[in-house]
N, C-alpha and C positions, 0 to 999 in steps of 0.2 A: 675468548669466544664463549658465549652462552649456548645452552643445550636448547633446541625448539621447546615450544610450548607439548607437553604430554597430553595425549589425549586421554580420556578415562577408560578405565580397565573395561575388555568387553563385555558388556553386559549392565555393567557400572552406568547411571548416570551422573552428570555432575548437573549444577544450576542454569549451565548454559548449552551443554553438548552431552549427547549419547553417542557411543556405540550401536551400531546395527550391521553386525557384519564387522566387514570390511570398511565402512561407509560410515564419519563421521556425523551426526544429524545434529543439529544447531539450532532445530526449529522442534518443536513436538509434531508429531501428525495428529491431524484432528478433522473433521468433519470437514472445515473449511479449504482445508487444503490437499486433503482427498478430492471436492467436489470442484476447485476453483482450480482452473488451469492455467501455467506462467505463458502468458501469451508471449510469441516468437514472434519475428516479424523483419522480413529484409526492407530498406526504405523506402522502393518503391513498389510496393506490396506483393512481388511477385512471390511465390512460391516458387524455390530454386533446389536443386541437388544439396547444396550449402545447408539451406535452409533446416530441409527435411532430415540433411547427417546430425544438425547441432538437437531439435526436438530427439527426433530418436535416441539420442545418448543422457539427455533429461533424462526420458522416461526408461532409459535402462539403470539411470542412477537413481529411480522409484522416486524424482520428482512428476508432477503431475506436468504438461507440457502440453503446447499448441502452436498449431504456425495460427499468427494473425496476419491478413490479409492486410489490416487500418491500424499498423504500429505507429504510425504517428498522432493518428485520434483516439487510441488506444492511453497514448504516454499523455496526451496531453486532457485527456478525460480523468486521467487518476491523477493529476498536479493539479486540476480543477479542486477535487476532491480534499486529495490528502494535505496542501499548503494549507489549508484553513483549518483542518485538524490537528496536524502537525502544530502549529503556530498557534491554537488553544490550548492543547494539552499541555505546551511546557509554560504556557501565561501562569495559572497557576499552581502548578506542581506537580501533572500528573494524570492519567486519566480517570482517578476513581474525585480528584477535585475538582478537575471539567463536569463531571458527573452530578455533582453536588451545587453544580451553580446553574442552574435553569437559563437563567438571563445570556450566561457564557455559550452554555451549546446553541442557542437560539440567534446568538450571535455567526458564529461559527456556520449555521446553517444557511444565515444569509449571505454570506460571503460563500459557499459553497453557490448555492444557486447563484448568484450574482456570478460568477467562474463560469458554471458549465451553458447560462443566457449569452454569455458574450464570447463562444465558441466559432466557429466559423464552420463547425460540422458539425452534427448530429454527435451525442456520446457515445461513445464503443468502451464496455459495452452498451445498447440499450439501455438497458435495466439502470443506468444511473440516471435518465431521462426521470423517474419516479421521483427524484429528489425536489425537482421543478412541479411535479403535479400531485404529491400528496400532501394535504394538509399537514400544514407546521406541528400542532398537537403531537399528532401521530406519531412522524420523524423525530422531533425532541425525545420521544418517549423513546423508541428506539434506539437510537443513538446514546440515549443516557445509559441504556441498558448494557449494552455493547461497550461503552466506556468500563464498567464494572465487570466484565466479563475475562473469565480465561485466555480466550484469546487476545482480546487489547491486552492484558496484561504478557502474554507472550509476546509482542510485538513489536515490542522495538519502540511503541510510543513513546515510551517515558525515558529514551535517550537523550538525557539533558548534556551532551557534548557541543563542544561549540562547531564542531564538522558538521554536525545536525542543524542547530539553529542558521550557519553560513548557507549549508545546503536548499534550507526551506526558504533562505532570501531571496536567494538565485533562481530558484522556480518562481516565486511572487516576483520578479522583474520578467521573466520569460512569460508569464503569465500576460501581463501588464503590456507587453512589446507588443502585439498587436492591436489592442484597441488605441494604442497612444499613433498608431503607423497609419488609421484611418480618418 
């Protein structure tokens, strides 16, 4: 029998995990995740006892939390999103190489809009609705920026595992199942 994985000493961190407390952290806190709330959501939008016990215990474990109302336009606005990112970043190697190749993010971009046009709701949140209405320039620019940044690089993007690449297929056919159902 092997001993569990150890967590680092409190106070300690290591590459992947801190200490806080009692409270393993896996992620850094940053700006982003201070102000960006894990939307909740039961499946036919109601706000339940359920609902409000599972948020509640988020935010007493000092993740940021929310009931969402449109967990389904919710999940399926960020597959819009992240399948075309997801699925640049490991083309070639990485997010600071997506960064490096103008042509690639712009690709990426079009297949993002090309997602969240052939929606059958409005994006939740809003705010990804911008993707569709702000000049290309712009967006590239941002985006490339964001590829180079602290955060992309915390983020998980550059999990080149094949659970990851499997994952990100399976959303691009989920994606795909409803305009192919019309």
């Amino acid at each position: 029998m092997t001993a569990p994985p150890r967590a680092p000493a409190r106070g300690r961190k290591s590459e992947r995990s801190a200490m806080d407390g009692d409270v393993i952290r896996y992620r850094r806190s940053s700006f982003i995740t201070r102000r960006v709330a894990m939307p909740i959501g039961e499946p036919d939008g109601r706000t339940t006892p359920r609902l409000e016990r599972i948020v509640e215990t988020f935010r007493t474990a000092g993740i940021n939390a929310k009931a969402e109302r449109q967990m389904d336009a919710w999940l399926r606005t960020h597959a819009a999103f992240e399948v075309p990112l997801g699925q640049a970043v490991h083309a070639p190697g990485g997010p600071v190489a997506l960064a490096d190749d103008p042509d690639a993010v712009r690709g990426m971009l079009h297949l993002m809009r090309q997602n969240l046009a052939a929606m059958e709701t409005p994006p939740v949140p809003r705010a990804f609705a911008t993707l569709r209405a702000l000049p290309q320039g712009l967006l590239v620019a941002v985006l490339r920026r964001f590829l180079k940044s602290p955060p992309a690089a915390h983020s998980g993007l550059d999990d080149p595992s094949p659970a990851m690449a499997a994952e990100l297929e399976q959303l691009t056919e989920q994606l795909r199942a409803p305009a192919r159902a019309r």
